[in-house]
TIKOLZA-367636 format. One record per atom (N, C-alpha, C): x, y, z. Coordinates in steps of 0.001 Angstrom, whole numbers, plus 500000, padded with zeros to 6 digits. Atoms other than C-alpha are relative to their C-alpha. Example, Ala and Ser with C-alpha at 12.3 -4.5 7.8 and 13.67 -1.06 7.14 Angstrom:
500890498810500000/512300495500507800/500900501200500000/499180498810499940/513670498940507140/499230501090500730/
This chain:
500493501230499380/353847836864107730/500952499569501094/499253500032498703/355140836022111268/500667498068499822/499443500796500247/357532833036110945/500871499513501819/500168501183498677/357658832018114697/498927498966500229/501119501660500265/356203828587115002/498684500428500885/501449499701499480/352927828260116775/500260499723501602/499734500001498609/354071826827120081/500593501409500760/498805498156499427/356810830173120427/498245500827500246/500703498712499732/353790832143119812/498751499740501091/500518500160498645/351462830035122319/500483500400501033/499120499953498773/354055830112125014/499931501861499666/500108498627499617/354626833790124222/498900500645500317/501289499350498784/351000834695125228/499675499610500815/500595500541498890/350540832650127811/501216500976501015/498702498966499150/354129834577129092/499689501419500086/500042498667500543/352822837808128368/498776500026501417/501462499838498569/349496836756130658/500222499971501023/499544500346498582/351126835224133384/501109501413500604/499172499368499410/353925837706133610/499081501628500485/501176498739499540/350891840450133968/499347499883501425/500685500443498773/348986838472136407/501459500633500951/499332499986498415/352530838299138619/500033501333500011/499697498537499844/353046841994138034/498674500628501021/500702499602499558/349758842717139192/499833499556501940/499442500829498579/350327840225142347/500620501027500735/498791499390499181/353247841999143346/499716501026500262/500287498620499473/351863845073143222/499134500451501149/501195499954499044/348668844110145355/500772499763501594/499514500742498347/351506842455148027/499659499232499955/500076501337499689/350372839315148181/499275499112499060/500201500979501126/349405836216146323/501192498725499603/499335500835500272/350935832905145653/500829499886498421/499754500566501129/352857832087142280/499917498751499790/500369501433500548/352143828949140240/501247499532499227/498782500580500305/355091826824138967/499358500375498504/500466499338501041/352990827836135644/500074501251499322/499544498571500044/353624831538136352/501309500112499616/498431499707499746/357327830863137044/500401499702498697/499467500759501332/357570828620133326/500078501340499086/500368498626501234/355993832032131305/500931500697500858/498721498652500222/358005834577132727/501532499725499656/498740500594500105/361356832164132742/499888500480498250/499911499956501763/360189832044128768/500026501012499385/499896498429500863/359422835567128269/501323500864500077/498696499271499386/362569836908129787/501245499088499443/498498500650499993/365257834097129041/500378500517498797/499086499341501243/367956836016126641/500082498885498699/500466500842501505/368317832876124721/499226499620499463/501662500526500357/364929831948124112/499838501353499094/499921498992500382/365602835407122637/500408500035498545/499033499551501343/368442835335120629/499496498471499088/500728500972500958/366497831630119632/499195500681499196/501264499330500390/363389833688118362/500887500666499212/499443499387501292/365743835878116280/500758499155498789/499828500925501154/367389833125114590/499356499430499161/501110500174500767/363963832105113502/499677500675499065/500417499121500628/363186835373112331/501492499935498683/498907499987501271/366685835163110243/500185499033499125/500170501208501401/365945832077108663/498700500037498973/500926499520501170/362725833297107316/500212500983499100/499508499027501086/364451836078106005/500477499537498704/499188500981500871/366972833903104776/499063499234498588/501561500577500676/364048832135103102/499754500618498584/500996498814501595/362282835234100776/501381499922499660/499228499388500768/366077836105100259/499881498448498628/499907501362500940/366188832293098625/498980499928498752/500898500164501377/363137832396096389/499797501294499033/499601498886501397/363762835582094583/501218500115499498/499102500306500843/366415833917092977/499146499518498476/500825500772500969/363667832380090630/499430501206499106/500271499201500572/362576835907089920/501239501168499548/498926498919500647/364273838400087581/500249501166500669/499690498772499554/366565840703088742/500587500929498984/500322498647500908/366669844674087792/501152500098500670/498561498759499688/369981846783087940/499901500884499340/499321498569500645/371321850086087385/501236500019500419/498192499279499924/374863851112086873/500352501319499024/499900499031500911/375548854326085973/501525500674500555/498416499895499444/379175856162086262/500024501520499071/499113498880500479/380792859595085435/501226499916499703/498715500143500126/384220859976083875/500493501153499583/499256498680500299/386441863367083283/501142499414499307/498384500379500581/389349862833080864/500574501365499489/498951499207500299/392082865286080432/499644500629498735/500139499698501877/392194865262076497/498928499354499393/500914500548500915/389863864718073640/500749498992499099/500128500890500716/389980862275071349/499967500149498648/499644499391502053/391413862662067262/500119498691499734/499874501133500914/391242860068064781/501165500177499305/499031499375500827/394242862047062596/500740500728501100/499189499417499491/397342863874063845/500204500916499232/499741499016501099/396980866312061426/498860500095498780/500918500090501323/394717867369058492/500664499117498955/499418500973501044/394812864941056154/499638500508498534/500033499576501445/395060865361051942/499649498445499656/499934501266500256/393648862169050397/499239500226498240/500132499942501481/393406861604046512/498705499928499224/501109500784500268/390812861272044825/499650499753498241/499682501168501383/389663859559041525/498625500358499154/500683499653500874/387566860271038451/499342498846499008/500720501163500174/385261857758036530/500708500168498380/499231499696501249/387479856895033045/498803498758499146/500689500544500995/384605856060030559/500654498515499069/499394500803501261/386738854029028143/500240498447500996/500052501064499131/387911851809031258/498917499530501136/501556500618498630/384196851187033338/500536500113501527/499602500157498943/386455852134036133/499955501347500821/499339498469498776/387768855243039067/501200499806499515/498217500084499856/391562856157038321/499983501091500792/499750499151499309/393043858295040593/500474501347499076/499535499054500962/393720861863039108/501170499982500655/498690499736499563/397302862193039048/500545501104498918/499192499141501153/399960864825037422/500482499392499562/500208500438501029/400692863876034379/501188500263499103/499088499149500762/403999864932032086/499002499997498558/500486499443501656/402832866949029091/500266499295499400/499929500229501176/404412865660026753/500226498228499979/500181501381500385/404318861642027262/498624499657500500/501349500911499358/401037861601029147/500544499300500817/499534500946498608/402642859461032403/499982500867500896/500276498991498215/401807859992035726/501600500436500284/498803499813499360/404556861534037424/500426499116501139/499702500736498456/406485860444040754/500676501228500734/500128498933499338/407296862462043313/501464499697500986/499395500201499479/410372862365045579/500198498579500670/500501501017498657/409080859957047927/500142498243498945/500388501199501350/408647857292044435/498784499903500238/501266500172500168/405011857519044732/499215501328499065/500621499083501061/402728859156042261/499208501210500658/500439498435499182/401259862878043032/498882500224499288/501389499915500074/397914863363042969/499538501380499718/500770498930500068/396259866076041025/499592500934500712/500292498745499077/393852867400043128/499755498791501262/499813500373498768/393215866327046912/498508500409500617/500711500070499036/390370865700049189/500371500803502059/498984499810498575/391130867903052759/498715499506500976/500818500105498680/389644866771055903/501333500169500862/499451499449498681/390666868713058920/500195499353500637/499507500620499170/391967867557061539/499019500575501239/501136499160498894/389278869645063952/498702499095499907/501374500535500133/386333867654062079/499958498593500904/499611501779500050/387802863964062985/500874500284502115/499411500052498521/388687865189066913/498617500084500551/501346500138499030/385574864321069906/500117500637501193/500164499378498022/385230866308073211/499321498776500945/500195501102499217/385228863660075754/500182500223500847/499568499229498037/385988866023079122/499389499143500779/501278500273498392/382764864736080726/499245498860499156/500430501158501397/381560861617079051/498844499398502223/500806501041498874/378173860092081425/499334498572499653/500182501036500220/377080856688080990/499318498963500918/501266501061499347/374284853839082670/499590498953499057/500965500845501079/372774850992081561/498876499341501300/500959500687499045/369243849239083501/500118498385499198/499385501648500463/369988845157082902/498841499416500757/500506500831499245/368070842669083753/499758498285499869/498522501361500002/369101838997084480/498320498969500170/500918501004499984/366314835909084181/500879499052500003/499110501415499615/367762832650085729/498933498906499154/500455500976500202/366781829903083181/499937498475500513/499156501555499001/368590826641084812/501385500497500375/498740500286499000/371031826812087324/500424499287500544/499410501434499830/372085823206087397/499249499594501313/500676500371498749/369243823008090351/500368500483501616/499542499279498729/370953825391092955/499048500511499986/501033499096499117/368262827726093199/498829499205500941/500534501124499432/366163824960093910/500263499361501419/499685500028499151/368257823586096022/500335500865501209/499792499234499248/369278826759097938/498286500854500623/501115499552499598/365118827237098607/499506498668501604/499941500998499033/365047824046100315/500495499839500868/499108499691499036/367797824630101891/500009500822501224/500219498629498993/366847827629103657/497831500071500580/500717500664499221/363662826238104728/499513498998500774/499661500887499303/364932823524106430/500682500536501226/499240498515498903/367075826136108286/499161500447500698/501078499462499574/363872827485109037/499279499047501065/500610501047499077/362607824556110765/500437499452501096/499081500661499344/365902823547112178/500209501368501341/499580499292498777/365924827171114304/498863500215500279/501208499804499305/362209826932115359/500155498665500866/499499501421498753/363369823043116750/500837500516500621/499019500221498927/366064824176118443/499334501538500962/500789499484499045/363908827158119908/499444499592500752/500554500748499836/361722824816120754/500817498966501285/499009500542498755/364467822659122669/500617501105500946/499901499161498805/365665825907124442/498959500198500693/500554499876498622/362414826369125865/499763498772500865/500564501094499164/362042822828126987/500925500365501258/498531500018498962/365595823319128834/499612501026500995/500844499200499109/364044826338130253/499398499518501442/500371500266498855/361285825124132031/500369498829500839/499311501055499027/362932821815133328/501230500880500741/499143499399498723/365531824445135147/498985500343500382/500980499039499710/362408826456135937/499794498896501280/500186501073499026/361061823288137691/500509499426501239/498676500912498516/364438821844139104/499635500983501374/499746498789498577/364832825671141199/498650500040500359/501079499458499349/361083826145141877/499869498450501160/499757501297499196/360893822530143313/501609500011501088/499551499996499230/363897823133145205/499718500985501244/500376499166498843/362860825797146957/498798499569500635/501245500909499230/359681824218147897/500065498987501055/499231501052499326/361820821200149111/500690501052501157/498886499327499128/364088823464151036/498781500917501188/501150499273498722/360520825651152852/499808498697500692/500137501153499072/359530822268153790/500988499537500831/498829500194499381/363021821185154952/499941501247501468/500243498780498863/362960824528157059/499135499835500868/501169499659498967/359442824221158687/500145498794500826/499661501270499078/360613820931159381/501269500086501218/498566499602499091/364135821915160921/499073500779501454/499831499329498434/362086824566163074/498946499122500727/500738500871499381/359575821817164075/501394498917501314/498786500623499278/362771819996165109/500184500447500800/499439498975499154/363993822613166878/499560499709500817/501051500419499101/360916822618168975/500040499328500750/499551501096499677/360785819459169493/501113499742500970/498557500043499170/364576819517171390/499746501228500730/500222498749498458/363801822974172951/498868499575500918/501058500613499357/360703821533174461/500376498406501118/499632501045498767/362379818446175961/501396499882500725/498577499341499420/365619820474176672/499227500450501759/500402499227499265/363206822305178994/499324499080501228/501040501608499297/361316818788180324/501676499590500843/498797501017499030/365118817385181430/501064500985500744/499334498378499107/366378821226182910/499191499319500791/500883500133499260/363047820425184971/500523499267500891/500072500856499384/363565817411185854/501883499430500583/498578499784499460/367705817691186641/499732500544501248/500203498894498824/366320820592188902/499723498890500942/500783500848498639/364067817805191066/500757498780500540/499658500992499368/366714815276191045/499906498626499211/500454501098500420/365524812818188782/500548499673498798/499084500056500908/367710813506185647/501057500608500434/498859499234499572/371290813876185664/500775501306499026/499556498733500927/373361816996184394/500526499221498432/499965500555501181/374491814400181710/499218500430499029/501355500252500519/371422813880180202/499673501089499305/500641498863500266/370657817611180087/501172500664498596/498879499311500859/374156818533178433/499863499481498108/500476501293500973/373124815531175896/499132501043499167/501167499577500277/370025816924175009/500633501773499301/499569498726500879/371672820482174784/500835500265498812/499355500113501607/374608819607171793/498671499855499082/501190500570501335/371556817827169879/499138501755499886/500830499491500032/369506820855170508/500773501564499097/498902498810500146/372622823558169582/500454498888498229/499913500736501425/373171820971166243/498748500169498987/501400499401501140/369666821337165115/499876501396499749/500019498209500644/370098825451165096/500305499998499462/498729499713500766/373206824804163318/499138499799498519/500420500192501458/371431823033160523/498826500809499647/501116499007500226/368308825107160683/500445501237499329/499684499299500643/370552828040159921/500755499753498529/499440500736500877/372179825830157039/499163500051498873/501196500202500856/368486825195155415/499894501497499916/500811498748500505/367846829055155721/500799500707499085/498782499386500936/370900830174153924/499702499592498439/500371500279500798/370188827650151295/498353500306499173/501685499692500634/366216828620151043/500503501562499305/499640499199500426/367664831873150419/500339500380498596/499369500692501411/370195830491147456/499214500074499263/500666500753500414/367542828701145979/499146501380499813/501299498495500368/364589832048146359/501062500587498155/499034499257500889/367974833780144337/499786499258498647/500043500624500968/368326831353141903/498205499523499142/501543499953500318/364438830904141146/500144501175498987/500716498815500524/363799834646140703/501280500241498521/499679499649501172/366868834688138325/499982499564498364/500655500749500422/365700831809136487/498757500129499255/501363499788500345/361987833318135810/500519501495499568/499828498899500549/364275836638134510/499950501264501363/500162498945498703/363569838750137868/500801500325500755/498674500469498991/366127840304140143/500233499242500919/499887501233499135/367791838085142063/499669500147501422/500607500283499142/366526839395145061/498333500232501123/501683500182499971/362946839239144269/499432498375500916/500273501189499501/361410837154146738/498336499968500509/501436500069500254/357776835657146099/499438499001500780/500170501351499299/355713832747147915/499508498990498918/500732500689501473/354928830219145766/498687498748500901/501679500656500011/351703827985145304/499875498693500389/499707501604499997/353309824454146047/500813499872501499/499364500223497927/354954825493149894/498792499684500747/500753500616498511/353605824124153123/499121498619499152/500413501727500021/351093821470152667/499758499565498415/500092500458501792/350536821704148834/500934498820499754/498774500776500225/353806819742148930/499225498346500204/500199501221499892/352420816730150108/498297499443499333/501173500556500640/348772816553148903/499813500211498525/499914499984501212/349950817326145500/501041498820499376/499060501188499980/352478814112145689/498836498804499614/500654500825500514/349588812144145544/499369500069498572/500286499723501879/348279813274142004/501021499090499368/498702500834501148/351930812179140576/500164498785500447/500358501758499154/351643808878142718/499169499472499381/500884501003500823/348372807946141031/500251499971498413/499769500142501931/349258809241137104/500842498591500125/499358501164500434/350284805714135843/501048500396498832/499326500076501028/353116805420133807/500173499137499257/499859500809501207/353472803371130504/500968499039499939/498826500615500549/355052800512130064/500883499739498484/499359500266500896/356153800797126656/499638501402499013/500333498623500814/356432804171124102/500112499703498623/499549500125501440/355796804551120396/501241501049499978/498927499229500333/359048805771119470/500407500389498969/500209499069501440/358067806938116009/499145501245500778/500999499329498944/355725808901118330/500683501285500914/498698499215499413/358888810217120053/500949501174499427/498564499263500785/361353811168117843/498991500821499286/500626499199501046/358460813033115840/499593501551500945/500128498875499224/357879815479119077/501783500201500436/498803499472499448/361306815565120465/500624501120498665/499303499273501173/362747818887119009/501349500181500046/498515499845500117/366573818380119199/500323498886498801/499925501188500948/365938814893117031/499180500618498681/500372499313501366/363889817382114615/500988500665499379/499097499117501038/366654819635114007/501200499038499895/499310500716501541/368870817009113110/499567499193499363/500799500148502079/366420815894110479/500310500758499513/500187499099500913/366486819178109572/501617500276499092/498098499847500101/370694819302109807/500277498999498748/499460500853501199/370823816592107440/499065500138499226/500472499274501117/367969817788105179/501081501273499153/499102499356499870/370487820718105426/500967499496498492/498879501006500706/373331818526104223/499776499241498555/500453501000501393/371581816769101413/500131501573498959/500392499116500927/370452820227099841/501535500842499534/498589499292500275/374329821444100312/500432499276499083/499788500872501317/375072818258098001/500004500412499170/501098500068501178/372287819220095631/501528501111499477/499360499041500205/374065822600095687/501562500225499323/498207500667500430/377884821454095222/499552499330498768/500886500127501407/376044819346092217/500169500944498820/500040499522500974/375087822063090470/500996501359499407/498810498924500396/378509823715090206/500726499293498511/499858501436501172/379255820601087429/499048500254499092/501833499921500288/375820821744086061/500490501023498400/500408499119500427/375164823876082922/499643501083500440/500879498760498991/374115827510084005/499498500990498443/500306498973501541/371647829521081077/498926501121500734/500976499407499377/369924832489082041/499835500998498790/501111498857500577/368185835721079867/500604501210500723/499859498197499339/369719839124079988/499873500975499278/500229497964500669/368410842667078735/500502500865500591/499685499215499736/369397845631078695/499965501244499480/499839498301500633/369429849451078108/501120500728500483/498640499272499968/372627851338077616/500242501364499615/499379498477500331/373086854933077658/500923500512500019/498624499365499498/375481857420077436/500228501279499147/500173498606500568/376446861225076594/501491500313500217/500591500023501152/377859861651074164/500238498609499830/500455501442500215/376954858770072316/500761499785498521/499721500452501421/378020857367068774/499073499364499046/501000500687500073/375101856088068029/499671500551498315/500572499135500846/374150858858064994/501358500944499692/498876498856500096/378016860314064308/500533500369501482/499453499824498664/379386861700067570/499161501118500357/500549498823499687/377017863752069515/499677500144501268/499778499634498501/376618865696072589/498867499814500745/501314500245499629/373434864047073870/499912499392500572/500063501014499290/372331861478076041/498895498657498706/501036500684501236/370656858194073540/500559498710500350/499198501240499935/370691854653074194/499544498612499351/500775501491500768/369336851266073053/500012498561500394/500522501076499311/368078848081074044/500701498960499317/498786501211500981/369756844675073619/499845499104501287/500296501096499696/368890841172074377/500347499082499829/499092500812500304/370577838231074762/500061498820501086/499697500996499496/371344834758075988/501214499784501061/498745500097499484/374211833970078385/500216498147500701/499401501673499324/375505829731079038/501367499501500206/498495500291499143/378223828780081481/499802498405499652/500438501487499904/378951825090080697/502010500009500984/498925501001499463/382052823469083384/500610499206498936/499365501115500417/384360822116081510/501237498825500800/499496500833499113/387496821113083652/500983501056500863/500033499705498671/388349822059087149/500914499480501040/499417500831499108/390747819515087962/499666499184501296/500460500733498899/388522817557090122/499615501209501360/500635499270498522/387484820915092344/498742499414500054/501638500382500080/383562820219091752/499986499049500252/500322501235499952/383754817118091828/500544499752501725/499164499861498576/385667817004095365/498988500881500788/501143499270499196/383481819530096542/498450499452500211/501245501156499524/380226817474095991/500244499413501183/499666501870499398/382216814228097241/499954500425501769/499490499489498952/383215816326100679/498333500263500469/501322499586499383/379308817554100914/499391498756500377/500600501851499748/378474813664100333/499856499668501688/499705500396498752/379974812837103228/499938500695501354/500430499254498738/379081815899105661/498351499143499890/501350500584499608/375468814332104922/499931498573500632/500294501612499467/376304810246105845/500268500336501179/499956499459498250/377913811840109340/498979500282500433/500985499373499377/374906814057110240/498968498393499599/500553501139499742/372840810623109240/500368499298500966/499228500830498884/375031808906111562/499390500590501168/500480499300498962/374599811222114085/498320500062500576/501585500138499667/370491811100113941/499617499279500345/500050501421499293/370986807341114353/500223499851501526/499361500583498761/373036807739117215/499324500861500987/500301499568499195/370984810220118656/498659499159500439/501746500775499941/367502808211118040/500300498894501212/499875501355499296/369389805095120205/500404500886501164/499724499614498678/370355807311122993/498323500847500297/501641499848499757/366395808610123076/499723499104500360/501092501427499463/365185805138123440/500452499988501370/499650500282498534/367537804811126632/499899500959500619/500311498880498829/366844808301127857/498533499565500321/501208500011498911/363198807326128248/499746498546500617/500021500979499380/363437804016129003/500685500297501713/499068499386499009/365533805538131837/499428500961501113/501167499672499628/363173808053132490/498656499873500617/501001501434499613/360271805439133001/500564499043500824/499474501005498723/362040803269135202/500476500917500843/499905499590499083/362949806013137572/499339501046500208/501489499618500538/359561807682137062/499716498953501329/500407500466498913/358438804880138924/500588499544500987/498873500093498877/361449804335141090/499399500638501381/500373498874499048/360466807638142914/498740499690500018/501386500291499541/356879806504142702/499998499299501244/499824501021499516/357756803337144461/500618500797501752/499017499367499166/360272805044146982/498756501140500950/501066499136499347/357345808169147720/499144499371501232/500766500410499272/355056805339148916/500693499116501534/499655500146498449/357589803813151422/500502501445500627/499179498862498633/358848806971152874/498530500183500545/500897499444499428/355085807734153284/499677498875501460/499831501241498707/354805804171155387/500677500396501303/498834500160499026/357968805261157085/499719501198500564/500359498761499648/356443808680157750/499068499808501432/501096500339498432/353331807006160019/500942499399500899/499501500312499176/355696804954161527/500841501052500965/499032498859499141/358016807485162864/499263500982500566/501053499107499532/355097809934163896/499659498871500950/500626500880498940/353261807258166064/501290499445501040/498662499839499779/357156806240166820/500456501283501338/499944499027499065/357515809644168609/499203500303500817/500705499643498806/354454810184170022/500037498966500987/500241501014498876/354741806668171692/501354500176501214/498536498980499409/358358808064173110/500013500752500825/499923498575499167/357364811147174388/498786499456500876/501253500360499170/354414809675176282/500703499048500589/499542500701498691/356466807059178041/501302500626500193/498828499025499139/359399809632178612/498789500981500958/500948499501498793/356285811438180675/499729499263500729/500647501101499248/355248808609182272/501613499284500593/499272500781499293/358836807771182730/500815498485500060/499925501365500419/358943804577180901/501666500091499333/498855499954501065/362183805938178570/501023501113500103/498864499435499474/365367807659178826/499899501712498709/499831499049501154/366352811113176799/500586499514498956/499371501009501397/368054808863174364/498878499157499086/501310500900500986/364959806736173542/499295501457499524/500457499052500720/363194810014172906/500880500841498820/498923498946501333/366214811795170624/499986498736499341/499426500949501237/366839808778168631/498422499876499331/500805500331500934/363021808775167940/499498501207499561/500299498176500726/362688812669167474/501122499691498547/498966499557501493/365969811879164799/499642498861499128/500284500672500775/364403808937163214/498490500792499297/501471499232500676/360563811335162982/501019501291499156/499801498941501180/363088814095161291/500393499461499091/499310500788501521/364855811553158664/498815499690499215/500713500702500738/361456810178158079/499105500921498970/500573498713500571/360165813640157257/500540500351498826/499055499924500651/362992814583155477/500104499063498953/500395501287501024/362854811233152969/498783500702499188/501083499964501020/359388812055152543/499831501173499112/499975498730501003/360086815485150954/501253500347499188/499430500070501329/362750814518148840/499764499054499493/500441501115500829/360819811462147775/498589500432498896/501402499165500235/357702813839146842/500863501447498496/499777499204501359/359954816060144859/500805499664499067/499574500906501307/361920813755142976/499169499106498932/501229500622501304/358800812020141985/499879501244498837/500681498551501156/357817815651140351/501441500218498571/499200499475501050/360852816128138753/500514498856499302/499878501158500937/361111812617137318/499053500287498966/500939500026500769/358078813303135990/500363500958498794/499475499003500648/359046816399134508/501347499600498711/498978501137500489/361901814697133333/499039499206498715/500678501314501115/360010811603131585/499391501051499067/500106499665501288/358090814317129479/500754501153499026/499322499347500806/360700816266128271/500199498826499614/499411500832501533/362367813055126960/498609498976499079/501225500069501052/358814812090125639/500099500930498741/500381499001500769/359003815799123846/498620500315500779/500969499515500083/355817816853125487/499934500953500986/499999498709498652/356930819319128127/499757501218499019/500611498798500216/356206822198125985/498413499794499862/501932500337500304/352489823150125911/500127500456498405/
């Protein structure tokens, strides 16, 4: 059963589609990319979004390993051993006495020698009495061949109560489970908000460019109007020299913007996983830029958020729920080291030779069942210390969820007020946009006519490029506010 969440595995087919489509693009030569395209391949390709997705997969592991603690486990141990010498019970044949049933006394006496003529046992050097006749056992019968001795047993272990660790260590490790699909989850948000920042800059930066060489224009075109008119007499070489710094300043920066569009292409393509000097057109240059400003101009934004609503999508504020779910179950766990522990163990024990039937050279073994209970008695305050220490990793990570929940409220409150900042801001630069267009053309029509100097026209050619300029970093800061506001909503992943 696949234990990547459902979003990972949305996002991974939508990455799988898109990164096909661009493949196919690229191959045809031409075709725009969609800031949509750029999010899936960033996701399919980013290494950590990677090594996120495997941590997932290792906490579900983690997981099964956790609940077949509940089920009985099987062993085998089996072993070979070679010993040198065998094994004697005696150091020698032994002589041992033995004894006859004396009617008169209901008893055994030992037969002993006897003197003829009083009838009394004898004694023997030693002062002990000498025994008739004698029982022999060898010393060959009472020795075991033990060269090669093999031996196994199959066991098997049933956990009755384990003071609530297994328990706890199931919980535990599916909280884990949750806590590295949230923080997957927060790597891809982080993702596509870079994805965004670089694709939006480069967009900003084509526009910046088409604008620079509009500029350009612009100054080569009335470089060429006050050469003219120097020639006839009517402007002076001043004027013209004037006109030429401004016109030798705008290359400068023109080559400034192309260096950086460059950067920016680089940083994109490495961003969406592609080499860095893969270079694509995307779907939001030239005029897209501005008639797609109005869309994020009209979406209204909210004045006020449920922020149970919040914290329940944001996934960095899920995984530390999950961190201090975590923490509680490590408690539980520390707990049940203080705990009783009773579990159920069988077993079968072989071995060759065996003793089982006399000593014999066979393999034979036998079954055997039995109880086993650990009770804690004293520890000197380890267990108990060890709880107390888990206690308190859980009131921190509480702490911490608090303190992250109050810095959420002010990230989107924050968010939302400069959300519509850049709303606000978009619609005067656009104001300041007509003005400065009508601005220039009224300029350049009474510098033909004669009405205005090369100064009234450059100061209103450099007020129509600022106003330009405004309006296309007021157009893409709206976007990336936006972008912005729903990551700290939580709703930038699809």
């Amino acid at each position: 059963m696949s234990i990547i969440p459902k979003t990972g595995a949305l996002l991974l087919t939508v990455a799988l589609t898109a990164a096909g489509a661009f493949a196919q693009t690229c191959a045809e030569g031409g075709g725009a990319v969609s800031l949509d395209s750029c999010r899936a391949m960033a996701l399919q390709n980013n290494k950590e979004l990677k090594i996120a997705a495997q941590a997932v997969k290792k906490a579900g592991y983690q997981n099964k390993e956790a609940f077949s603690a509940y089920l009985p486990a099987f062993d085998f141990a089996g072993g070979y051993m070679y010993n040198q010498r065998n094994i004697s019970i005696f150091d020698s044949d032994q002589l041992l006495p033995t004894k006859t049933f004396d009617p008169s006394k209901g008893t055994y006496e030992f037969n002993l020698v006897t003197n003829p003529q009083t009838g009394m046992p004898i004694k023997g050097p030693n002062g002990e009495f000498i025994p008739s006749t004698v029982a022999l056992i060898p010393k060959d019968a009472m020795t075991f061949d033990i060269h090669n001795v093999f031996f196994g047993a199959v066991t098997l272990t049933q956990p009755v109560f384990m003071g609530g660790k297994i328990v706890a260590m199931n919980k535990l490790t599916k909280a884990a489970q949750r806590l590295a699909e949230s923080m997957h989850n927060a790597g891809a948000e982080n993702v596509i908000y870079a994805v965004d920042a670089a694709y939006w800059q480069v967009v900003s930066l084509q526009a910046k460019h088409e604008l620079a060489v509009s500029y350009v224009n612009l100054l080569d075109s009335l470089s060429r109007n006050v050469h003219l008119m120097v020639d006839e007499g009517v402007a002076t070489r001043s004027d013209a020299l004037t006109v030429d710094v401004k016109l030798n300043s705008a290359q400068v920066d023109l080559v400034k913007v192309e260096n950086g569009l460059t950067l920016s292409r680089m940083l994109l393509a490495q961003t969406c996983g592609l080499p860095v000097n893969t270079v694509f057109p995307l779907a939001d240059e030239g005029t897209c830029l501005t008639s797609g400003a109005e869309a994020y101009e009209a979406a209204p934004v909210a004045n006020s958020y449920d922020m149970e609503d919040v914290y329940s999508r944001r996934p960095d504020l899920r995984a530390l729920g999950e961190a201090v779910e975590i923490a509680r179950q490590q408690k539980n766990v520390a707990r049940a080291s203080m705990l009783p522990n009773l579990a159920i163990v069988g077993a079968y024990s072989f071995s060759d030779p065996n003793m089982f039937d006399g000593f014999k050279k066979r393999v034979k073994g036998a079954f055997s069942v039995g109880a086993m209970l650990t009770i804690p008695l004293w520890h000197w305050g380890g267990n108990y210390n060890k709880y107390k220490a888990a206690e308190s990793d859980e009131i921190s990570r509480r702490l911490a969820l608090e303190d992250a929940r109050d810095l959420v409220d002010l990230q989107v409150n924050q968010a939302s007020f400069k959300t519509k900042e850049a709303q606000k801001t978009y619609e005067m630069t656009t104001a300041n946009l007509r003005k400065a267009d009508e601005n220039l053309r009224t300029a350049r029509l009474a510098f033909r006519e004669g009405m205005a100097t090369t100064d009234n026209v450059m100061e209103a050619q450099t007020a129509w490029l600022k106003a330009h300029s405004e309006q296309i970093d007021a157009a893409i800061d709206m976007r990336l506010c936006r972008t912005y506001l729903e990551k700290s909503l939580g709703t930038l992943v699809p």
